[in-house]
N, C-alpha and C positions, 0 to 999 in steps of 0.2 A: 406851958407858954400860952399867951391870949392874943390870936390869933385873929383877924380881922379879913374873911372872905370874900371878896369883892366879885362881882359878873356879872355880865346881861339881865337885865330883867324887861323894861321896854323895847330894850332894841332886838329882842330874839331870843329866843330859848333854844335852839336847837344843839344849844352843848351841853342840855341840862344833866344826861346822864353821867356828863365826865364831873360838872362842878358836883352832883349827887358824891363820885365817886371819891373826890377828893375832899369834903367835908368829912365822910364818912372816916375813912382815914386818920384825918387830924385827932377826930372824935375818939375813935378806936386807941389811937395812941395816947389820949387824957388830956388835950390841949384843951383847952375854954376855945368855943369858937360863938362869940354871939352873934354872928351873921352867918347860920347854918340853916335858919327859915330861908334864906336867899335860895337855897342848893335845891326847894321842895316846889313840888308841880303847885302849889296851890299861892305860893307869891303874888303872882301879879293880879289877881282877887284881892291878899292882903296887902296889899301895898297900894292898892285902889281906891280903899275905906281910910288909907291913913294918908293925913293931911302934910302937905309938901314940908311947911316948915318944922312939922314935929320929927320927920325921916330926915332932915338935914343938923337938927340940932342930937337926935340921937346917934344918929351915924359919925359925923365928928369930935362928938363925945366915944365914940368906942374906939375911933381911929385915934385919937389922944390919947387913950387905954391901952392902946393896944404895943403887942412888943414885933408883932410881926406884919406887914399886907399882904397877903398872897390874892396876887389876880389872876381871872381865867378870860385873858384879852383877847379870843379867837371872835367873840361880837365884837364890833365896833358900840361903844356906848361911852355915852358923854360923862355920866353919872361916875362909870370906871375910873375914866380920865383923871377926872376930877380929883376923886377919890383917891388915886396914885399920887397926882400932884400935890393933895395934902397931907397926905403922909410923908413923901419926902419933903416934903417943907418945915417938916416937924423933926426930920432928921431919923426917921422909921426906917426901918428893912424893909425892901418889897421886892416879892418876886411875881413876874410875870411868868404866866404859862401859856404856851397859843400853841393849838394843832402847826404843826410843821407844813409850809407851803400856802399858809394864809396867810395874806398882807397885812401887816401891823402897821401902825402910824410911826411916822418918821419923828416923831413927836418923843416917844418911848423909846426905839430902837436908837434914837441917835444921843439922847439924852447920855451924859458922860457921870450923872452921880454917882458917888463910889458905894451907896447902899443900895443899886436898882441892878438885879441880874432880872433875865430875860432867855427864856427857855424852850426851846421848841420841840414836841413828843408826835408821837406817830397813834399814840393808843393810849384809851385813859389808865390802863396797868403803866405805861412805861410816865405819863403824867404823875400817879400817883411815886413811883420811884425816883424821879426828877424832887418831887417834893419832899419825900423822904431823905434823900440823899443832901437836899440842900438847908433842910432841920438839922442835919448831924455835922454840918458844919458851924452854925450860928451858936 
C-alpha cells in the first residue's frame, strides 16, 4: 500500500520518536511510504533548502498517489491540516492519530466524512497497534 505520512515539522517536533515509530512500522510491513524523511531528526534542515512551491507541488502529487493518509495530529500544524483536507477532498482514507488527552481541532474531530477515523493511544506501541489494526481493516 502507498502510504502518505503526514506530522509536524514547523510546528514542533516533540512526537518525533512516535511518527519515527510508526514510519518504521509501515516500512517494516513493505508499504511505500514516500513521506518517511518527515519521521527523521534531520527534516526541518531538509525542508529548509527546499523551496515552498516545489514541497507543495510534490506533496500533492503523492497525496494524489497515495492510497492511504495517516496523520500524527498531537502538533497543531497548518501544513497537516491542509494536507488532511486534501486528501479527503480527493476522497482518500485518512487516519488521524493523537496522544490521548490532547486537544485536537474541532475542525477534524467534528468533521462527519465517512473515510476520516480519529484515534487516540496512550504510547507509541499502542499507536503503532492502532495503526496496525486499522491497515487490516482497509
Amino acid at each position: 500500500m502507498n502510504i502518505y505520512f503526514a506530522c509536524s515539522i514547523t510546528g514542533g517536533r516533540q512526537d518525533e520518536a512516535v511518527y519515527q515509530e510508526l514510519v518504521a512500522a509501515l516500512l517494516a510491513d513493505g508499504h511505500q511510504v514516500p513521506t518517511a524523511l518527515l519521521a527523521g531528526s534531520d527534516v526541518v534542515a531538509l525542508e529548509h533548502i527546499t523551496a515552498a512551491d516545489d514541497i507543495y507541488r510534490r506533496d500533492t502529487e503523492w497525496i494524489r498517489g497515495c492510497d492511504l493518509l495517516v496523520a500524527e495530529i498531537s502538533t497543531p500544524s497548518h501544513g497537516v491540516g491542509y494536507e488532511i483536507g486534501y486528501a479527503l477532498g480527493l476522497g482518500k482514507p485518512v487516519l488521524c492519530l493523537h496522544r490521548q488527552g490532547v486537544k485536537i481541532s474541532k475542525m477534524i474531530t467534528g468533521n462527519p466524512a465517512p473515510h476520516l477515523s480519529v484515534l487516540a493511544y496512550e504510547t507509541a506501541e499502542e499507536a503503532v497497534r492502532l495503526l496496525k489494526a486499522h491497515l487490516q481493516k482497509a
